[in-house]
TILOVEX-195411 format. One line per 4 residues: number of its first residue (from 1); for each residue x, y, z of C-alpha. Coordinates in nm, 3 decimals. Layout:
REM TILOVEX-195411
NUM	X,Y,Z | ...;
REM end
This chain:
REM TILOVEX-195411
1	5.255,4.883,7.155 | 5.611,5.081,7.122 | 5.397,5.409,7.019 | 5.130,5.375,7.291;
5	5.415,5.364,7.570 | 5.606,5.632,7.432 | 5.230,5.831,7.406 | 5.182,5.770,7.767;
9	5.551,5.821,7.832 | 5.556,6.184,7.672 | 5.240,6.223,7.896 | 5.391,6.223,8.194;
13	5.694,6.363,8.119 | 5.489,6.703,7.984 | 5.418,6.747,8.366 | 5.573,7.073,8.407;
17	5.550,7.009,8.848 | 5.803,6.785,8.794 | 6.058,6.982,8.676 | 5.971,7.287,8.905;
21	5.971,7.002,9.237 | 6.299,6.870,9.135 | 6.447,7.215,9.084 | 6.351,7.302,9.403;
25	6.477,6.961,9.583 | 6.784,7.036,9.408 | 6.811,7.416,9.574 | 6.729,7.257,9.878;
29	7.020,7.058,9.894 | 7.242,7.319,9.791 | 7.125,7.549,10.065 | 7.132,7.284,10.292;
33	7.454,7.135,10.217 | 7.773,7.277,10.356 | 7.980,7.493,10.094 | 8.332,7.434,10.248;
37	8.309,7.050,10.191 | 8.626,7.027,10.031 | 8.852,6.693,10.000 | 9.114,6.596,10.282;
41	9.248,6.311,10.143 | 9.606,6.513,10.130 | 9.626,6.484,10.465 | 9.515,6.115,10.489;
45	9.745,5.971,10.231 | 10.072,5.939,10.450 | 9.850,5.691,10.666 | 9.671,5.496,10.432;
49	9.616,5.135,10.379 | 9.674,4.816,10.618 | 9.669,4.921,11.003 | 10.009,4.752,11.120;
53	10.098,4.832,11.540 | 10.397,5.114,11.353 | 10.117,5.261,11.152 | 9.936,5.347,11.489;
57	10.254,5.419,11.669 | 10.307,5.670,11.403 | 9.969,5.807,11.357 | 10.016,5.866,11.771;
61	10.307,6.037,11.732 | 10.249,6.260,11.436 | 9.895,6.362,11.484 | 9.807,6.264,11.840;
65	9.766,6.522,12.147 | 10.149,6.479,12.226 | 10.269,6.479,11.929 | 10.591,6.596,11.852;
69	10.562,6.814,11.576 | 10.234,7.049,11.747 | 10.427,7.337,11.772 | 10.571,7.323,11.376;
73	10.151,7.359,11.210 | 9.903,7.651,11.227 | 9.603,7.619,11.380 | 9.454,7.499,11.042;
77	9.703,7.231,11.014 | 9.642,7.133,11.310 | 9.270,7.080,11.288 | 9.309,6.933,10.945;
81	9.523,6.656,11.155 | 9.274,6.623,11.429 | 9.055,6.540,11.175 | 9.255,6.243,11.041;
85	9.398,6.134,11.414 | 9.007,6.129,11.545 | 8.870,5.943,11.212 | 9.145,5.671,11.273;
89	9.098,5.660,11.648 | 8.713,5.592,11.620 | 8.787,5.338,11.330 | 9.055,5.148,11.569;
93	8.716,5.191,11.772 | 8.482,5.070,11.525 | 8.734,4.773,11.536 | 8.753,4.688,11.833;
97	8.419,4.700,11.943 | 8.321,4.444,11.689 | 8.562,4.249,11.862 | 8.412,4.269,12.204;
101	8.059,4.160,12.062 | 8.235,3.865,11.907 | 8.360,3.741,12.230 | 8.001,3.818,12.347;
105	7.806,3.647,12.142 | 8.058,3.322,12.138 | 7.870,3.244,12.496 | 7.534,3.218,12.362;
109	7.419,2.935,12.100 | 7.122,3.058,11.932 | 7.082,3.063,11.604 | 7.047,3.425,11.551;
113	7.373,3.466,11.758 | 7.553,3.188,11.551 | 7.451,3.355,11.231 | 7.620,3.726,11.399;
117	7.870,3.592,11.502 | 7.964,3.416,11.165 | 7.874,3.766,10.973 | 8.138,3.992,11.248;
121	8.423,3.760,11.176 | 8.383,3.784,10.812 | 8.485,4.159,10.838 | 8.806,4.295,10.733;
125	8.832,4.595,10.962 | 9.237,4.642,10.960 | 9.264,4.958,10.690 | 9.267,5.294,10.710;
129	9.165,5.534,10.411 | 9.004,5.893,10.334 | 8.650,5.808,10.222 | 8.439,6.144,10.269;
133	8.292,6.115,9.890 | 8.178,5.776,9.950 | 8.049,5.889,10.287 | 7.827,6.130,10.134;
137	7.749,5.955,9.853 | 7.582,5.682,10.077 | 7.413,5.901,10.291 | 7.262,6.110,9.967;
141	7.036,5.818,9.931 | 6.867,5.779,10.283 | 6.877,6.198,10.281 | 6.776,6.336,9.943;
145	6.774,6.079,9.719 | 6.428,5.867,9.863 | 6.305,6.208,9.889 | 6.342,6.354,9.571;
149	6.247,6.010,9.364 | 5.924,5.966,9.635 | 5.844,6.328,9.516 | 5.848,6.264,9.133;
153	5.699,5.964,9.098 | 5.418,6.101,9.338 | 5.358,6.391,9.071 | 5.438,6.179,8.778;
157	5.246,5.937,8.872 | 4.917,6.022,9.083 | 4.676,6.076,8.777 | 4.801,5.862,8.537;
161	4.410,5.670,8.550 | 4.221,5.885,8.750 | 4.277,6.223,8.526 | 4.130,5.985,8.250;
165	3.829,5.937,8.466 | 3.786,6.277,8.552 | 3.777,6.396,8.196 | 3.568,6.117,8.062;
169	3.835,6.015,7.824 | 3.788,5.689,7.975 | 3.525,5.629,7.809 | 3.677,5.660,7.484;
173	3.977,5.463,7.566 | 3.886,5.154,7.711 | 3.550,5.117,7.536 | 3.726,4.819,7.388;
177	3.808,4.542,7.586 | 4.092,4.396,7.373 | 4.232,4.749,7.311 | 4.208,4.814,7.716;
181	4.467,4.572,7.754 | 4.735,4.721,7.518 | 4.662,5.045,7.686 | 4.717,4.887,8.061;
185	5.022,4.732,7.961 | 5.147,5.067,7.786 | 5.056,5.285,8.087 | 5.250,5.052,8.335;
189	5.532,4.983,8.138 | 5.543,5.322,8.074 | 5.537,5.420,8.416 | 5.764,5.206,8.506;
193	6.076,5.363,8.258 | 5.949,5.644,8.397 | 6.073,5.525,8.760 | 6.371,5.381,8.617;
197	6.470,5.708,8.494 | 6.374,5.941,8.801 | 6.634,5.675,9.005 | 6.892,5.686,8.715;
201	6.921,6.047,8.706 | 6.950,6.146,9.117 | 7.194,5.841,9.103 | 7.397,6.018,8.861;
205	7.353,6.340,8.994 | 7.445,6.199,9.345 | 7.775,6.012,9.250 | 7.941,6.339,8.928;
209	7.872,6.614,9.231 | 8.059,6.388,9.530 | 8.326,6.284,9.251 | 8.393,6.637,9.161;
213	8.337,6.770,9.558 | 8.527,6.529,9.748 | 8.685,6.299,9.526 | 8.736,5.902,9.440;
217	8.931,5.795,9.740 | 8.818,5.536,9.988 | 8.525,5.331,9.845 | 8.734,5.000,9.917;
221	8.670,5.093,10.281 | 8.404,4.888,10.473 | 8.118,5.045,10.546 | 8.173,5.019,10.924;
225	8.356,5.314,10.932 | 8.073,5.514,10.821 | 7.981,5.698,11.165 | 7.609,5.528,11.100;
229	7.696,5.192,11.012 | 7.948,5.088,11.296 | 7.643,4.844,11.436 | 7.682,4.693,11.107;
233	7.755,4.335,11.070 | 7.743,4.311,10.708 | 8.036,4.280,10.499 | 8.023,4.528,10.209;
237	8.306,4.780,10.082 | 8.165,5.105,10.051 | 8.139,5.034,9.681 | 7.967,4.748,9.681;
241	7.689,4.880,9.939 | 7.641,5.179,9.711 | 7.549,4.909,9.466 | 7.299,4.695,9.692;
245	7.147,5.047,9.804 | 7.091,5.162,9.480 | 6.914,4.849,9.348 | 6.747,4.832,9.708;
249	6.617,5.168,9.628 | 6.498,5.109,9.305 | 6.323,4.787,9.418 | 6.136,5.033,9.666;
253	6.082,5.299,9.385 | 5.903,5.043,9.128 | 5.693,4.899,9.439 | 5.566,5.284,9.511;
257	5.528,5.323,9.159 | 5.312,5.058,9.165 | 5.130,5.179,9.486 | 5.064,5.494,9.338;
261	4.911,5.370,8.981 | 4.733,5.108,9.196 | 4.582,5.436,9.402 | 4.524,5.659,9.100;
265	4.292,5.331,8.928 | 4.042,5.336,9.225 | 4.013,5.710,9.272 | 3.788,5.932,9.062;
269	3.966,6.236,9.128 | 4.349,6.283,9.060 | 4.349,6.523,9.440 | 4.269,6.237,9.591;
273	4.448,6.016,9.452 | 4.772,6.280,9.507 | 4.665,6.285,9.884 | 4.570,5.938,9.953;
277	4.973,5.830,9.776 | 5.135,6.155,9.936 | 5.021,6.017,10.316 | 5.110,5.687,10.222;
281	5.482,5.781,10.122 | 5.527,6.067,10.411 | 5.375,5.867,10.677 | 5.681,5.641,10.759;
285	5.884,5.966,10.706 | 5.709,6.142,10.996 | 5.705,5.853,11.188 | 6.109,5.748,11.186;
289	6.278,6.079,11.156 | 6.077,6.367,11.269 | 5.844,6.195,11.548 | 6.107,5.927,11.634;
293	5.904,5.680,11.741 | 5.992,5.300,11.745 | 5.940,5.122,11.405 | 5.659,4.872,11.321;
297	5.585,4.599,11.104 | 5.350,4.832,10.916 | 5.664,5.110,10.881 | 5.967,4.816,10.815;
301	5.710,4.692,10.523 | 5.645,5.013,10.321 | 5.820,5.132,10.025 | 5.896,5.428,10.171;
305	6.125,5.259,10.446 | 6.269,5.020,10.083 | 6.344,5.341,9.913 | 6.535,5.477,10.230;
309	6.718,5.182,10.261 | 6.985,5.235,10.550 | 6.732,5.148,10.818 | 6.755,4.743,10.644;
313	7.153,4.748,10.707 | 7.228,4.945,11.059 | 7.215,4.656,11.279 | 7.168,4.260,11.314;
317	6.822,4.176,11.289 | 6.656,3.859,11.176 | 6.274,3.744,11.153 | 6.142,3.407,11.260;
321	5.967,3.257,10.988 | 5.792,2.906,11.071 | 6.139,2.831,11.276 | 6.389,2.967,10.913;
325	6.564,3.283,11.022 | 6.565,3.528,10.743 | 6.767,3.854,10.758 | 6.563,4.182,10.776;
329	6.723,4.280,10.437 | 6.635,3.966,10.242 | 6.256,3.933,10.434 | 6.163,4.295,10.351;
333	6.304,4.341,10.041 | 6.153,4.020,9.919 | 5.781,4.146,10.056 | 5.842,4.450,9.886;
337	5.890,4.228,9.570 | 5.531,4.041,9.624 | 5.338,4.375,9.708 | 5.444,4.530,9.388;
341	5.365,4.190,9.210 | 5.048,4.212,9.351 | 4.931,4.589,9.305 | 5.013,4.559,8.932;
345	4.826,4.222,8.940 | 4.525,4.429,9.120 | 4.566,4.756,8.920 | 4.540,4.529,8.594;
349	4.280,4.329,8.674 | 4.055,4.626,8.818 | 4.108,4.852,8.522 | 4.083,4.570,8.258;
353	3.699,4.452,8.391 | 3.603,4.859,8.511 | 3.288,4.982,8.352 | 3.281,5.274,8.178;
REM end
């Protein structure tokens, strides 16, 4: 078994695509990304840590409009500490808005307001810290990262069984039941590492470049006071909602990778199998960020929305199951679970019993 998956393992990994798609996802980011990202934390540090009514008092008076010492900075000091007074205005902000939705929801009794009500007060919103590598770290994932792991499991993937039927090898192959199988089991499994590794190495790639760029500084901050997350009612540092996106991601990733081996066993010909997985993925893509249309049960369900991952934590959102509320997180990343259960089931099945 160990030297059919590592067969099938070298198989797709001889894919020379791959390597040119993720060199030029890679160059796309660098062109894309801004080259003067440097780290401010410097100018955060005399600020940092608990938000006391002197901290603010002194954040007023050193950095604010009125501030005393204006006419002692350049013009590059001084937007270096516009940049730190604005950051810890709209967190104060961030703050105090979750405040105001508390008192909101205590007037209604539903459960769905109970349970958002119960999640806001759990925050701990009352620090202050530089966190512009874990900023970008974050966002990497729901940017570049679902992008670039969509992409290469898509070309690593798509003709895994139906370039076997298109060259006949098939035939050879599977013309034994008990050895067809061995060779199933070898293919997924080996797909699957596959996945695994694609995740793995934009993960690393994501978190050494962001290290190096921006620095270590603020991951203990919650994610509130990310400019996307502010709606957010769930209570994760920075560090440990890198961790629940990642393995949210990679929950996604193995479900597509699933999809797409699921695809490539019905289709004859690997183009079609490449086009029928490649609308799949960038359907939800076009639909969310480039059309902007409002989401569906069909776009909240797919991989592709899994692998993205930010659109699960933004905001409060629950679904009525048979009268048991279940967060959107927990519901759709458990369905995601069950359809990739079930396309390996199918995929197994079909290709097992297949005549050849």
């Amino acid at each position: 078994m160990k030297e059919l998956i590592k067969f099938d393992f070298q198989k797709i990994i001889s894919q020379k695509s791959i390597y040119f798609v993720a060199l030029l996802l890679i160059a796309l980011f660098f062109v894309t990304t801004s080259p003067n990202s440097v780290s401010k934390e410097v100018n955060y540090t005399p600020y940092e840590g608990k938000v006391t009514e002197e901290k603010v008092e002194l954040v007023e008076s050193d950095l604010g409009p009125i501030s005393e010492m204006a006419g002692e900075r350049t013009a590059g000091e001084m937007a270096d500490d516009y940049g730190v007074y604005r950051s810890f205005m709209h967190e104060r902000a961030v703050a105090e808005a979750v405040d105001n939705r508390v008192q909101e929801l205590e007037r209604r009794d539903t459960t769905g307001a109970v349970m958002e009500r119960n999640m806001l007060e759990s925050l701990k919103l009352n620090t202050f810290f530089y966190h512009g590598g874990p900023d970008q770290t974050v966002d990497f994932v729901n940017t570049f990262g679902f992008i670039i792991a969509g992409a290469l499991i898509l070309l690593g993937l798509f003709n895994v069984y139906s370039n076997e039927y298109a060259t006949g090898v098939d035939q050879y192959i599977f013309s034994s039941k008990r050895g067809r199988k061995q060779i199933i089991y070898a293919k997924l499994a080996a797909s699957f590492i596959y996945t695994f590794l694609v995740v793995c190495a934009w993960v690393a790639f994501d978190v050494i470049y962001y290290l190096i760029k921006l620095g270590s500084s603020g991951w203990q901050s919650p994610i509130q006071f990310i400019f996307k997350y502010g709606n957010s009612p769930y209570d994760f540092t920075m560090i440990e909602y890198f961790a629940v996106q990642v393995g949210t991601h990679l929950i996604g990733a193995l479900g597509f990778a699933a999809l797409v081996l699921f695809i490539s066993s019905l289709c004859s010909k690997p183009i079609v199998s490449f086009l029928v997985s490649g609308v799949i993925f960038g359907l939800p893509v076009v639909w969310m960020s480039i059309l902007r249309l409002e989401t569906n049960w069909f776009i909240d369900l797919s991989f592709t929305n899994i692998m993205k991952v930010e659109e699960l934590f933004l905001t409060f959102h629950v679904y009525d199951i048979v009268g048991l509320h279940i967060l959107k997180p927990i519901f759709l990343v458990g369905m995601s679970m069950i359809f990739t259960i079930v396309f390996i089931y199918v995929t197994y099945y079909y290709v097992r019993y297949r005549e050849v």
